[in-house]
N, C-alpha and C positions, 0 to 999 in steps of 0.2 A: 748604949743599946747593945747588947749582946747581939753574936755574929748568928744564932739559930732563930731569934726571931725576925734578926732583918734577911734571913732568907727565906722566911716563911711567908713574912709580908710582901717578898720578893717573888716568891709562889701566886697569891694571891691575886696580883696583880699582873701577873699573866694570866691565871685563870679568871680572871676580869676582863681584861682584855679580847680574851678568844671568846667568852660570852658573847662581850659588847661586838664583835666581829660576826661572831654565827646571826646574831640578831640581826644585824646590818645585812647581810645576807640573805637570810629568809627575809627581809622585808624589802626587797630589793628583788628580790625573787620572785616572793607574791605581789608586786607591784609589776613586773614584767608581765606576769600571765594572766592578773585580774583587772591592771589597767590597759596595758600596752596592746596585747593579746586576747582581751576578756571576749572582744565580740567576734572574735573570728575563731574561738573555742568553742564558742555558744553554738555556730552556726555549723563547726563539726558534730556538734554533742546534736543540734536540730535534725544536722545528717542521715546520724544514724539511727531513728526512731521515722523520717520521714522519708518515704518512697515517691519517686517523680516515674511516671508509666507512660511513654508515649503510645497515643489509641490509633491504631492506622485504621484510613476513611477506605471504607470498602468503594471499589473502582466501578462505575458503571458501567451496566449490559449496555450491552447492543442488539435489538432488534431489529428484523429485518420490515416490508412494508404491511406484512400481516400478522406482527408480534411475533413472531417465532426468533426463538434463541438464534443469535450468531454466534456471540462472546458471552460469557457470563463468566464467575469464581464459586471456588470450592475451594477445600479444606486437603489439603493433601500432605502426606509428610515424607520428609527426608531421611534419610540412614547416616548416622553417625558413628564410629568407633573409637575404641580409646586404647591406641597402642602401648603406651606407658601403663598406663593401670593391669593391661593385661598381660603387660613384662613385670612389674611388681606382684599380683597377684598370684602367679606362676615360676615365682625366682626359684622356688626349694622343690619345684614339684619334679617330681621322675620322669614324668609323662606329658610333660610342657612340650614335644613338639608332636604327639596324637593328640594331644588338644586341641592346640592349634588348627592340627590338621582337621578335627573335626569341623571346627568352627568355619572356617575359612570353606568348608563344603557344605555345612546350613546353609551358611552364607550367600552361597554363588549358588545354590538349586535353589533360590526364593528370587534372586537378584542376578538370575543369566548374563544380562550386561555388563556384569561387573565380573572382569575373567579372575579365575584364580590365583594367578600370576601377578597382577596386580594387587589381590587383597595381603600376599605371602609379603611384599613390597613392604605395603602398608605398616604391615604388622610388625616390621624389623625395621623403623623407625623409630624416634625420639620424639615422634608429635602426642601431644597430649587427646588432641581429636580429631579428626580426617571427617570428609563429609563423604560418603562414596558412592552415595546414588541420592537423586530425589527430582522430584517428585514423585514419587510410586503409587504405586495402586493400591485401594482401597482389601484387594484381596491379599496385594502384599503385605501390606501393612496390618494384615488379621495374621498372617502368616507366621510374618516375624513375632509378634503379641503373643503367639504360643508357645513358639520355641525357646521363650524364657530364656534366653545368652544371655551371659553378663557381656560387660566391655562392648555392648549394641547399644544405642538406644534410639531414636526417633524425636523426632522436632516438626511438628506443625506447624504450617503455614498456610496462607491460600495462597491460589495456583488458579491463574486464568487459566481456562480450557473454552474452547471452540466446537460445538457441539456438532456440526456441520464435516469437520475435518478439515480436508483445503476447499473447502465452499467458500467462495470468494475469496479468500486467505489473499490474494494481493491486492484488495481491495480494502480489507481488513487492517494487515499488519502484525505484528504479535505485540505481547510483552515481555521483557526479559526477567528474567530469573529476580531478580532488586527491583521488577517494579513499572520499570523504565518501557511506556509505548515507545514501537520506532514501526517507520514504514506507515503508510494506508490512513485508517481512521484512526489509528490508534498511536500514530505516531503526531498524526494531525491536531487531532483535539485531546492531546496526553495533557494537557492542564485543567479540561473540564473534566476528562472522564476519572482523574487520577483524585480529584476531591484534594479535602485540607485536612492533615492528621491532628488528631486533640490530643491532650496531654490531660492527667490525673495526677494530683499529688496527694495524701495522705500518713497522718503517722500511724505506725507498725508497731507489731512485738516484736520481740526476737525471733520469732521465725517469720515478719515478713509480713504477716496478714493486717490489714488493715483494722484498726480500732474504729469499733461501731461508736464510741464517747470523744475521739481524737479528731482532731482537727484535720480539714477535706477541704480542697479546692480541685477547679479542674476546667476543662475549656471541652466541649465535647466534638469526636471529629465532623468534619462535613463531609457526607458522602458523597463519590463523583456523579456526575451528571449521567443520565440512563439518553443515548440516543436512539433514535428510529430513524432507519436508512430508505431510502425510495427503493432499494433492488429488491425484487421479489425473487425468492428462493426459489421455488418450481421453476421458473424462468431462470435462473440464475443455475439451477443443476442442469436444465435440458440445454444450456448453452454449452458447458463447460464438459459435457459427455460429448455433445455431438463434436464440439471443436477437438478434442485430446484423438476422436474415433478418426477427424479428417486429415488432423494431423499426420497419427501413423499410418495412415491410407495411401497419403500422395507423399509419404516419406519425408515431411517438410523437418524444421528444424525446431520451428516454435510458430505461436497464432495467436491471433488477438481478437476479440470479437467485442462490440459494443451493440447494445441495443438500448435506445432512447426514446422518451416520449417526444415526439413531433412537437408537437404544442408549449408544453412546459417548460424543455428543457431536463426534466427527471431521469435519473441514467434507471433505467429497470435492469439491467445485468450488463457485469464487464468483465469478461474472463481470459485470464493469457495462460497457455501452455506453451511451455512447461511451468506447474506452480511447484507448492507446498503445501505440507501440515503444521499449520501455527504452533500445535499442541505439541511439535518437537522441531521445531523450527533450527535448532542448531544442528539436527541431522542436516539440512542443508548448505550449509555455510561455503561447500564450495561449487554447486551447482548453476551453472551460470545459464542467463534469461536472453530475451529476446535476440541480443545483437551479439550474440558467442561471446561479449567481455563484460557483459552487465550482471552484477547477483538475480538471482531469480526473485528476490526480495520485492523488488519493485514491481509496480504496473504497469506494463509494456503499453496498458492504454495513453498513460498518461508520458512516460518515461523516455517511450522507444520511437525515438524519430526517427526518418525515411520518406526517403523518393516516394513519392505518393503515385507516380506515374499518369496514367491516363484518366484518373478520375480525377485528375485536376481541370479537366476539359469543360466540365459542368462550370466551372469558377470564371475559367476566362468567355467561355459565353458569354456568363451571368453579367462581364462586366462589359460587353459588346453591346448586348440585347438591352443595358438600362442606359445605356447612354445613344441608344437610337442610332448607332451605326451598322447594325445588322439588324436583317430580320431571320427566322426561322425560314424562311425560304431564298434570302439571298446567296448569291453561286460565288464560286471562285475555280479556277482551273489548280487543279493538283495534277504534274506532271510528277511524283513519287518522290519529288527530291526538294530539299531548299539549298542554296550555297550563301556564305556569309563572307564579306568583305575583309574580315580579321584573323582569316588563318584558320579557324575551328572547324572541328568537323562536318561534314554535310549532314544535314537532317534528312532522315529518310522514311517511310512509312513501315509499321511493326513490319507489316506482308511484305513488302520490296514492291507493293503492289501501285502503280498510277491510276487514279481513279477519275480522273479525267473532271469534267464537269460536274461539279457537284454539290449542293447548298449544305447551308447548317446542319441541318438536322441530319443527314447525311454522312458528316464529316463526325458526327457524337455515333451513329449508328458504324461507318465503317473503323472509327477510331484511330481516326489518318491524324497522323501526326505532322505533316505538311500543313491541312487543313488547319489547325490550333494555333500551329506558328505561326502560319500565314493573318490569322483575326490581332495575333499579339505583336507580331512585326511589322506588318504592311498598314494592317484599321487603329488598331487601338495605340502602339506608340507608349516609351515609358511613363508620358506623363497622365496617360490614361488609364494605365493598368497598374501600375503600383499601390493608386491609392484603394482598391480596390481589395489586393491584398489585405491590406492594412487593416479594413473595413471587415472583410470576413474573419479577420482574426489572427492570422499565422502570423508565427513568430511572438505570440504572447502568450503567457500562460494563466490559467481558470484558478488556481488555488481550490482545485476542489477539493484534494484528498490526495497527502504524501508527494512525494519528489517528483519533480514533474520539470520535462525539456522544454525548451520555447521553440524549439525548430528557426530556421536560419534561412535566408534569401539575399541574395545581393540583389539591389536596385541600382537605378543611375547615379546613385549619390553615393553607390558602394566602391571602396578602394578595388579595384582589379574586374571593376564591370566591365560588360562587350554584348552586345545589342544578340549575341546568339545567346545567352543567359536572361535574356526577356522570352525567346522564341523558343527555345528547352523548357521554361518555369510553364509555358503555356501548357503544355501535355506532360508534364509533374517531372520533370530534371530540373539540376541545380535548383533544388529546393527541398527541405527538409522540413516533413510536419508530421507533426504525432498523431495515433490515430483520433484522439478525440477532435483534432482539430478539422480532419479530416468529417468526422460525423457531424459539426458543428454549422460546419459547411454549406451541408446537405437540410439540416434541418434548419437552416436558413432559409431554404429553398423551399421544402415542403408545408412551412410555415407564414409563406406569403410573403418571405423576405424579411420578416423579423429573426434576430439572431436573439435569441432565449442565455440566461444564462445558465451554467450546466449546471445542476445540484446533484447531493447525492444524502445529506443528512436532510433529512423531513423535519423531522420534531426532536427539540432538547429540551428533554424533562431535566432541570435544575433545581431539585429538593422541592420540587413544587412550582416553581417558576417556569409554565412552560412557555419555549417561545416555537412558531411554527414555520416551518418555508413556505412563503411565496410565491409562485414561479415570477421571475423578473426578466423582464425586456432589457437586454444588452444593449442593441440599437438598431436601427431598420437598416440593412445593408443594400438593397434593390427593391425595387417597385412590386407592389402586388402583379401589376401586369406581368413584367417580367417573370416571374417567379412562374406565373402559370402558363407563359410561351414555356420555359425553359424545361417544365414540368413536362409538357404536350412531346419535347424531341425526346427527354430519356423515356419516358414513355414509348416514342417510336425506336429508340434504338435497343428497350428493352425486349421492346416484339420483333426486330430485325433478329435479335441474338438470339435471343429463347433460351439463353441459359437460366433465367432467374423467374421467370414466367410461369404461375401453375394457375388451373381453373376456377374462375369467379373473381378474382380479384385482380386490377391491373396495376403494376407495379412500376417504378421511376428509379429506374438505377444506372451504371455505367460501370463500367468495369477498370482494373488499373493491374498494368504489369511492367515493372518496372523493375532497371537492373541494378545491381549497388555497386558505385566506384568502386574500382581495384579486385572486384572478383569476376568467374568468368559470365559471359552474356547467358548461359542456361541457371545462374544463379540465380532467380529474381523474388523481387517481394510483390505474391499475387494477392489482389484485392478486390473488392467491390461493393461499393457504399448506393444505401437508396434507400428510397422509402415507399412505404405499405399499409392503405391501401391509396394507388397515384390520388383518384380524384378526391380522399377525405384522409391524408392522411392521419395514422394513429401513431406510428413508429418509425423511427429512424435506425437503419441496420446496417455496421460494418462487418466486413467482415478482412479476415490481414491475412495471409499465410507465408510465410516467412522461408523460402528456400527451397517450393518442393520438387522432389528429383522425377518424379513419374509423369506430372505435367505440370508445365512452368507457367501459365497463363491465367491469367483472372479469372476469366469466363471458366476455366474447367476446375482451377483447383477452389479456386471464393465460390464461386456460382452455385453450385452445387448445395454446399451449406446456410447457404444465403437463403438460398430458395426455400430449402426444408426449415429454418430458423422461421422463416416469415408464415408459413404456413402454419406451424405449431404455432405462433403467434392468435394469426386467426381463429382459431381453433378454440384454444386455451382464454380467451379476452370475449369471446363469442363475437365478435368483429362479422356484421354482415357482408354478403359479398356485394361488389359494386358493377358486378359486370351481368348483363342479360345471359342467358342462359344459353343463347345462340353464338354469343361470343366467346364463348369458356373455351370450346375446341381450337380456337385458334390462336388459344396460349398458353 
């Protein structure tokens, strides 16, 4: 064989080779990506023809007890810019920093809050988009819409808003910016009122739009649950003016007020100054609430414990008067003073005053603190009076609505107890209760001795599933009888004082001035709880005022408010009066 054809066939068989090679190859190739690969190709290739949309479940209102808006959503948008696009856009331009500067002064005369300085910031960035204001207003956002800017655009969302403003706002709550209730109701019931977001899938064209012939699946969202709250708004504004007006009246620091149905349990209005505006809730973030180190966020009703002081005198009655060691008319001698065998301070009466012989009713009417200590140290005995506590409720909390204290008491069974911390808890020292615990108390009292549980949502409307509140019996803490001895002395100690007393109707209250560990004795927390009207009541009414400098006392800086609160009550409820018409003058 000649040497040209055995190189030919030598040819040949390389280019055979690298054939049978490529083959082997692609078929190895297309075996990798149509067997190996094939379904997880498919389901990019499904990908991109098929959109997944998650649907968010719009949040539920909140009304208040006569349907009116509290909380409800709307459509509001955000301001967006694109610093990069409008450094590209503007790279060759002559006039790239008068542009700028135009823009950046549209810009901040639509959107004031957003300083110039910052937008110039923005702009000499490497961010592809900045967010720089949002929620805006409806006129802003007409605003911006004309100005036709490039490198602007806008982003829709809803946006709780609070129609009210801070009308009950710490009762309420907000929600944040993503979504998220915190605080009040809306922190409370943030899994009913937040609903379940649905999802949409279908396949698209290339730009996106869903195919009317293409295949469609989808879950649809569930909307959050719509609540209805027992506080009535008209009541709930006229609390929250008159409280904010008493406040910077007697110079106090902050106030709490609660007004309750007697009977039910139902809070009609709870208001603490200082609040806020849910609707821009992060302008507060450093404002601080009842106790100078708490956010204003909270409900000081529920939140803000404190020496309850002398309206805890009602309570150890209550618990003398049902265990039949006292009557409304048994005596004890008050020389002004108590002394305690373990070193602590002497007890003394608010006035320095010795009131010599003098009965129950007496001892709630001069508000002798001798007197109190004397029923809880001498009659009643720890194992008399703790359980009693326990029974009215303190030191537990209601889960009615957001973050809430349990308030605190040493008993005999507490580490570092001493028999003068039975005789202090008597006339509200060493002992810490919030004020709902405080109104709880009372409408214990005015209710015949049954303690009600508190509520404050009425009705949840759930997509149709409504369920409704009940008022519920907690537990009987004292004797009907009791309750209406008990009723009979704040009643007399209401017409001894005559701070809370106005014509036609007679009223059951006590008053409470108490000073707070570690600050000075003119600091105190003024109070005074009772109910309206005494012989049928309809309403139970705290009232708190926290530190004021002009008068420090229950009876002048509470009373005051209290009295006008229960009046507009009357007033407002059409509430008859209960007293003879010969009796009005002499209250």
């Amino acid at each position: 064989m000649s040497t040209d054809l055995r190189r030919a066939r030598k040819r040949q068989m390389i280019i055979f080779l690298l054939v049978c090679c490529g083959m082997v190859t692609l078929l190895a190739r297309l075996y990798y990506w149509q067997i190996l690969r094939g379904q997880q190709l498919a389901r990019y290739a499904s990908e991109e023809h098929l959109q997944n949309q998650v649907l968010n479940a719009p949040r539920g209102v909140i009304y208040d007890a006569h349907g009116h808006l509290l909380a409800t959503n709307v459509v509001r948008d955000d301001v967006y810019v694109e610093p990069v696009q409008f450094a590209t856009d503007h790279q060759y331009s002559e006039n790239r920093e008068s542009e700028l500067a135009l823009l950046i002064h549209m810009l901040h005369e639509v959107l004031p809050e957003v300083s110039e300085d910052k937008l110039y910031r923005i702009f000499n960035t490497n961010l592809q988009t900045y967010r720089i204001a949002g929620p805006i207003s409806p006129q802003q956002s007409q605003q911006l819409h004309q100005l036709h800017v490039q490198d602007v655009f806008l982003e829709p969302h809803p946006v709780r808003i609070y129609p009210g403003g801070d009308l009950a706002a710490q009762v309420l709550g907000y929600v944040t910016f993503d979504g998220k209730g915190l605080y009040g109701i809306e922190g409370q019931y943030d899994a009913l009122l937040a609903g379940k977001p649905g999802n949409f899938t279908a396949e698209t064209d290339l730009n996106g739009n869903p195919l009317t012939v293409g295949v469609s699946s989808g879950q649809p969202a569930l909307n959050g649950a719509n609540l209805t709250l027992t506080v009535d708004s008209n009541v709930q504004y006229m609390v929250q003016e008159a409280l904010a007006d008493m406040v910077k009246r007697v110079q106090a620091s902050s106030g709490t007020v609660i007004v309750m149905d007697a009977h039910s349990g139902a809070i009609v209005a709870m208001a603490g100054v200082p609040s806020f505006d849910p609707n821009r809730y992060w302008a507060y973030s450093d404002q601080m609430g009842c106790l100078g180190d708490e956010s204003v966020y909270f409900n000081p009703a529920l939140y803000c414990a404190y020496e309850p002081g002398s309206t805890m005198k009602a309570v150890t009655m209550a618990a003398a008067l049902d265990q039949g060691l006292i009557t409304p008319n048994t005596t004890l001698n008050d020389p002004g003073y108590i002394n305690f065998h373990d070193g602590t301070p002497t007890v003394t009466n608010w006035s320095r005053e010795a009131y010599g012989t003098e009965t129950m009713t007496q001892v709630l009417e001069h508000s002798a603190n001798v007197g109190a200590a004397y029923v809880a140290y001498n009659i009643l005995g720890p194992q008399r009076y703790y359980p009693y506590l326990e029974r009215f409720g303190f030191a537990q909390i209601s889960q009615i609505a957001g973050p809430e204290a349990t308030g605190s008491y040493r008993s005999n069974t507490s580490s570092g107890w001493t028999p003068s911390d039975l005789a202090r808890q008597a006339f509200g020292q060493s002992i810490l209760a919030t004020p709902l615990q405080m109104a709880l108390a009372y409408q214990t009292i005015a209710n015949g001795g049954v303690m009600m549980r508190p509520y404050i949502v009425a009705v949840v409307n759930d997509n149709g599933r409504v369920m409704t509140t009940q008022p519920q019996v907690k537990q009987r803490v004292i004797s009907a009888e009791t309750a209406r001895l008990l009723t009979d002395m704040l009643v007399s100690a209401a017409n001894y004082n005559k701070q809370a007393t106005f014509p036609g109707y007679s009223v059951a209250v006590k008053t409470g001035t108490a000073t707070t560990q570690g600050l000075p004795i003119d600091q105190t927390e003024a109070s005074m709880a009772g109910f309206v009207p005494a012989s049928n009541p309809r309403f139970v009414i705290l009232v708190k005022i926290d530190r004021p400098q002009t008068t420090i006392y229950g009876s002048t800086a509470a009373g005051p408010l209290w009295r006008s609160i229960a009046q507009q009550l009357m007033l407002y409820y059409n509430v008859p009066p209960d007293l003879p018409s010969s009796l009005e003058s002499t209250n």
